[in-house]
C-alpha positions as CSV (number, residue, x, y, z in Angstrom):
1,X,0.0,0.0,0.0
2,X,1.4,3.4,-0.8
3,X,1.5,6.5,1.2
4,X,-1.6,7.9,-0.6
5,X,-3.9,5.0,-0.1
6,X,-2.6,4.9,3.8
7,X,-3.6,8.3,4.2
8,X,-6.8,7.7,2.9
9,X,-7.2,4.5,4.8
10,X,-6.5,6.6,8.1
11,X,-8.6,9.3,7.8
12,X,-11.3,7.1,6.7
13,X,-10.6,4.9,9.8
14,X,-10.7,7.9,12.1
15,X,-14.1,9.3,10.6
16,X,-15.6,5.5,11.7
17,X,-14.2,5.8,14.9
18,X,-15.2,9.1,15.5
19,X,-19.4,8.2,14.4
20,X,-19.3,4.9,16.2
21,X,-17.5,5.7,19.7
22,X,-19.9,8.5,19.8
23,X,-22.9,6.4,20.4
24,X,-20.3,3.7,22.2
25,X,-19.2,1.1,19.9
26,X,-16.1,0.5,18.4
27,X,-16.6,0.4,14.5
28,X,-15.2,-2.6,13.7
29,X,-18.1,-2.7,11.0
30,X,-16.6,0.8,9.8
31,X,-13.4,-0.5,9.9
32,X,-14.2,-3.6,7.4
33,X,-15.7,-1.4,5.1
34,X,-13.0,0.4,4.5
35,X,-10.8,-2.5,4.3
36,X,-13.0,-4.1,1.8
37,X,-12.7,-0.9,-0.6
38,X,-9.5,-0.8,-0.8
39,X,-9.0,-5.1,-1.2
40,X,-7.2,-6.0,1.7
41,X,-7.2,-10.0,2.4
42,X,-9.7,-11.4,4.7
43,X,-6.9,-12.9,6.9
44,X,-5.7,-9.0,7.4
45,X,-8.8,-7.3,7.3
46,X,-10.1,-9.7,11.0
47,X,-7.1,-9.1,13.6
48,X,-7.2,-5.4,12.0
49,X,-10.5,-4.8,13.0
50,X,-10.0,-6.1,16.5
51,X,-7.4,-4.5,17.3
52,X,-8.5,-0.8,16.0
53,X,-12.3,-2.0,17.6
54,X,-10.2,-2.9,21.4
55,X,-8.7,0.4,20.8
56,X,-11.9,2.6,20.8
57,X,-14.0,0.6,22.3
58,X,-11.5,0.7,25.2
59,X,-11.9,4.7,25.4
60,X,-15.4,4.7,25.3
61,X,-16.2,2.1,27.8
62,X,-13.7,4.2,30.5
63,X,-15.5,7.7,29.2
64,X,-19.3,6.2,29.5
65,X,-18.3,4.4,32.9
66,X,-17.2,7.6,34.5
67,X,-20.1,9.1,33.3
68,X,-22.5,6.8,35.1
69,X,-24.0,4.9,31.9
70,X,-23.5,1.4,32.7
71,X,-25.2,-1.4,34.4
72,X,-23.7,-4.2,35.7
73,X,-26.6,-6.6,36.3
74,X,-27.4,-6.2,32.3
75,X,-23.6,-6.2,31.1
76,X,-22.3,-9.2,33.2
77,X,-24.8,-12.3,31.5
78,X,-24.5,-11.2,28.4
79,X,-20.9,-10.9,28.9
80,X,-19.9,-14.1,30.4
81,X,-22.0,-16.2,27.7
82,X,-20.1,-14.6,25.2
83,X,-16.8,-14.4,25.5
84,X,-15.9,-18.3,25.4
85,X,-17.9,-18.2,21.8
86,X,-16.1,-15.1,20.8
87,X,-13.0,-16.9,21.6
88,X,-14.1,-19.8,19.5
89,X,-15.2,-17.2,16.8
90,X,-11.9,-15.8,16.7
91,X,-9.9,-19.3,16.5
92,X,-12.3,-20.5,13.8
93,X,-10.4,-19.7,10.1
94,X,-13.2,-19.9,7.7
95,X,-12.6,-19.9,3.6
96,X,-12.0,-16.5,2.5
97,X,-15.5,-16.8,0.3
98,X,-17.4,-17.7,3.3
99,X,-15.8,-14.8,5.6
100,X,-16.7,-12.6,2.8
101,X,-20.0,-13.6,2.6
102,X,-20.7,-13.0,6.5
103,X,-18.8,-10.3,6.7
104,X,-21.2,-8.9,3.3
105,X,-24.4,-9.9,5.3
106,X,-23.2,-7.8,8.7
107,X,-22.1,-4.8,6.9
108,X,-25.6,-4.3,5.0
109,X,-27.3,-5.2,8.2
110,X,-25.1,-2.4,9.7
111,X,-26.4,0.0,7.1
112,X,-29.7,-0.7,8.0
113,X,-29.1,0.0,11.5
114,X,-27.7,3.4,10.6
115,X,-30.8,4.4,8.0
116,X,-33.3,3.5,10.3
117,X,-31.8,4.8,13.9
118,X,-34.3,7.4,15.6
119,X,-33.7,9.0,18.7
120,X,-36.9,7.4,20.9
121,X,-38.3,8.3,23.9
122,X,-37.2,6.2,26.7
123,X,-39.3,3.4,27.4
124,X,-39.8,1.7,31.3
125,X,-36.9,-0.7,32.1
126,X,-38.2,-3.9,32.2
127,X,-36.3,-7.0,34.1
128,X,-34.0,-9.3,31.5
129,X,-34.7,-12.8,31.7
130,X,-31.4,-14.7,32.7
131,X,-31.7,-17.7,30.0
132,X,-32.5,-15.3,27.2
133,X,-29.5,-13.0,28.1
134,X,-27.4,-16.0,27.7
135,X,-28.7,-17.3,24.7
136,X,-28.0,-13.5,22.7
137,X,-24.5,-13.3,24.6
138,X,-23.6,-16.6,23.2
139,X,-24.9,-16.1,19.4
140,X,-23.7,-12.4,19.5
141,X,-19.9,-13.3,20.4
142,X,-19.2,-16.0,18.4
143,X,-20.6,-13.8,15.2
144,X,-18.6,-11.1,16.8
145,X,-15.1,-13.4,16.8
146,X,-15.7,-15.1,13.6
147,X,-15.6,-11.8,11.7
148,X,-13.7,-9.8,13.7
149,X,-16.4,-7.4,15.3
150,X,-17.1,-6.1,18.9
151,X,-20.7,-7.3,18.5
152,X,-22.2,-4.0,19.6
153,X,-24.2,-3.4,15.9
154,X,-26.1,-6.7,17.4
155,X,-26.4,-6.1,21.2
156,X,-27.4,-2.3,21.3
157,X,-30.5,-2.4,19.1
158,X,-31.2,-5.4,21.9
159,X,-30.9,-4.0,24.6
160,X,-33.3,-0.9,23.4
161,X,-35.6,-3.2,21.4
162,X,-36.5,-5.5,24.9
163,X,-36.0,-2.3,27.1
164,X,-33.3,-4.1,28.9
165,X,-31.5,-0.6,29.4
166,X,-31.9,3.1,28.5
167,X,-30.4,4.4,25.9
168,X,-27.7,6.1,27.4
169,X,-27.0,2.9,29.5
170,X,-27.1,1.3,26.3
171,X,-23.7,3.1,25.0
172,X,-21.9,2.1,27.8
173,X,-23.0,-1.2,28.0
174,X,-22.1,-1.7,24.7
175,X,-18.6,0.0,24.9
176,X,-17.4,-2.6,27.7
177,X,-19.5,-5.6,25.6
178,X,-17.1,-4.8,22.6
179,X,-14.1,-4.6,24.3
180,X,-13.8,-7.6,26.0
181,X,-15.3,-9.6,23.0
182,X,-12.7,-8.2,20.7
183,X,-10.0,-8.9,22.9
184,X,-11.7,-12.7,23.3
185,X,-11.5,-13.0,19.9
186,X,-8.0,-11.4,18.8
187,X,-6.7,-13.9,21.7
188,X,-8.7,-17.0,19.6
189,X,-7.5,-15.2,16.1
190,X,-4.2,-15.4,17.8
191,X,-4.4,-18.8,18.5
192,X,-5.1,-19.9,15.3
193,X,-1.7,-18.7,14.3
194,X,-3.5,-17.9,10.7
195,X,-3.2,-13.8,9.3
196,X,-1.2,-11.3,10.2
197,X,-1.1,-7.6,10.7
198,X,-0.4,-5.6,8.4
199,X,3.1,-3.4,9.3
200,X,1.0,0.0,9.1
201,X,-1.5,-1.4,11.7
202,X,-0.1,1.1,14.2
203,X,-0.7,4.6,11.4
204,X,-4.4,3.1,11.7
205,X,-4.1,2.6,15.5
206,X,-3.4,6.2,16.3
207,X,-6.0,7.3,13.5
208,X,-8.6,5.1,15.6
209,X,-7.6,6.5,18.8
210,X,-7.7,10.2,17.8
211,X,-11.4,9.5,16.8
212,X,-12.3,7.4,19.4
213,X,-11.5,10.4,21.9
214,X,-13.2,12.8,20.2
215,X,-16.4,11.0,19.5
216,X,-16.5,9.6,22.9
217,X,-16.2,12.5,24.5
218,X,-19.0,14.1,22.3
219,X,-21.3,11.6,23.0
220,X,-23.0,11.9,25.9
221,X,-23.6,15.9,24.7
222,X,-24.8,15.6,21.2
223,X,-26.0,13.1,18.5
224,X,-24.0,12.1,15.4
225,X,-25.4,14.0,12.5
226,X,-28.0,12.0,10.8
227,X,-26.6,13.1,7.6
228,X,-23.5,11.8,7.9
229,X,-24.7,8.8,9.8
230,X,-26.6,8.1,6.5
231,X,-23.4,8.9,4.3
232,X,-21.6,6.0,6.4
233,X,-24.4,3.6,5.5
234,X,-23.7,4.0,1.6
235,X,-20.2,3.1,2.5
236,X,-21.1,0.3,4.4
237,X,-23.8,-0.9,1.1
238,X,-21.0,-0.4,-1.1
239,X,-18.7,-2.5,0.4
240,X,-21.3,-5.1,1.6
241,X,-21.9,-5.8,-2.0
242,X,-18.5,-5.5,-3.1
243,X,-17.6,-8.2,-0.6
244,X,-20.5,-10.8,-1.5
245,X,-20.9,-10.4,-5.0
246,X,-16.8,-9.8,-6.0
């Protein structure tokens, strides 16, 4: 990759960080997207994304904690379901047609996230059945360690969908979901011993921090613009398409 397309790459990387760690996920989904645009190889474009997604989610779960928007009864059986799956997610090495296939799927299903997101009114907390929290903890990490995502495009909709959490709960929850189910699943991608990342990794770690801090620290004070949100989404249709039909 030459220095034009790296520059490109980072700023692109720091403009997903940025959106997503502003409504406290890491944008591992972002991340992909961009990876998949400019054609880098499954087996690179997986540890990449964890590593960038442990990065900003890490910042965001510490910002949202100290803010009060967190809850440990919802976060911890969720949690602990997960991780062994997103372990197993992350060790799994799956053809590079398949991972591009899944990784196609959760990138348009991304988009739709995005298109349709509406700021609601909150709704009364109601009490989350134990057996069900462990059911979506399991099936959310091991999609989130197979293709190298934090999970939180999955859990946040969740949690607001079954009124498990308010919405501002619902950032922070999903902050300290992702990191610890990207660093389950870099740990089972790691022992796999299969990929690699890429030399430049750390030009697209300091990109991802630089917009992690920024967008987490923005926001608890003000929405993502809903143009821009929807700008995102084309870039995530785009390379959805690209990834399943190319």
């Amino acid at each position: 990759m030459d220095m034009y397309d790296l520059g490109v790459l980072s700023l692109l990387i720091f403009a997903g960080a940025l959106l997503y760690s502003s409504v406290g996920h890491g944008g591992a989904s972002a991340y992909l997207a961009v990876m998949a645009l400019f054609g880098l190889a499954p087996q690179v474009m997986k540890p990449t994304a964890l590593v960038l997604n442990i990065l900003v989610s890490g910042m965001a779960a510490w910002k949202y904690y100290r803010a009060g928007a967190f809850s440990w009864p919802v976060f911890l059986p969720i949690t602990l379901a997960s991780l062994p799956f997103s372990f197993l997610g992350g060790w799994l090495a799956v053809p590079s047609h398949i991972y591009k296939m899944i990784a196609g799927i959760i990138l348009l299903f991304s988009a739709y996230r995005l298109l349709v997101h509406k700021q609601n009114r909150e709704k009364p907390i109601k009490k989350m059945p134990i057996s069900l929290a462990l059911l979506s903890g399991g099936i959310i990490g091991f999609l989130s360690g197979l293709i190298g995502v934090g999970g939180g495009i999955f859990l946040s909709p969740l949690l607001i969908f079954m009124s498990w959490a308010s919405t501002k709960a619902t950032s922070g929850i999903s902050a300290m979901f992702i990191l610890v189910n990207s660093i389950s699943g870099m740990l089972g991608h790691l022992s796999s011993n299969i990929g690699a990342l890429p030399s430049y990794v750390w030009i697209l770690g300091i990109a991802a921090l630089m917009g992690g801090a920024i967008g987490s620290h923005l926001g608890s004070r003000k929405a993502a613009n809903a143009t821009i949100l929807r700008l995102l989404a084309v870039v995530l249709v785009v390379a959805g398409v690209k990834l399943i039909f190319v």
